[in-house]
C-alpha positions, 0 to 999 in steps of 0.5 A: 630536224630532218628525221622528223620531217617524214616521220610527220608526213606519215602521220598526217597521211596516216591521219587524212585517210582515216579522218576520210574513212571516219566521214565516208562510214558516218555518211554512209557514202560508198567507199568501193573504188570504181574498179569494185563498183564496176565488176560489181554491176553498180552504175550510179543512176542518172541525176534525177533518178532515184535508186527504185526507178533505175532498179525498175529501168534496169529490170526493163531493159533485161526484160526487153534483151530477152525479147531482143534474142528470141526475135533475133533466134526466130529471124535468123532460123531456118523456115523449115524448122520455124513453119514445123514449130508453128503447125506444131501449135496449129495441131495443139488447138 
């Protein structure tokens, strides 16, 4: 009886993880581990949100970022450089 203990243990895990897989594939239910979902960029969107509303928040948000650095590249350069750009313009006209 004591042989066939673990052998039944492995079974039934063996059972579990593919009745498991079996639910997740016909539910069609994200079977990447956090880990994955996380190096792939993929945060689940608030509650209440749906998937076409975070894609649009998140195309918003990188959008505004861009804007952030060019503010932040035309605060931090020097005056000179940054007055000989706008005459630059000025004489385009």
């Amino acid at each position: 009886m004591g042989e066939i203990a673990p052998f039944l243990m492995v079974v039934m895990i063996i059972a579990i993880v593919t009745f498991g897989r079996i639910y997740s594939a016909k539910h069609g239910l994200d079977t990447r581990s956090v880990k994955q979902r996380r190096r792939d960029g993929y945060i689940a969107p608030p509650e209440g949100v749906s998937m076409e509303e975070a894609s649009r928040m998140k195309s918003e948000i990188t959008r505004l970022n861009e804007r952030i650095q060019v503010l932040e590249r035309l605060a931090t350069d020097p005056g000179k450089r940054l007055s000989d750009q706008i005459d630059a313009l000025d004489a385009k006209r």
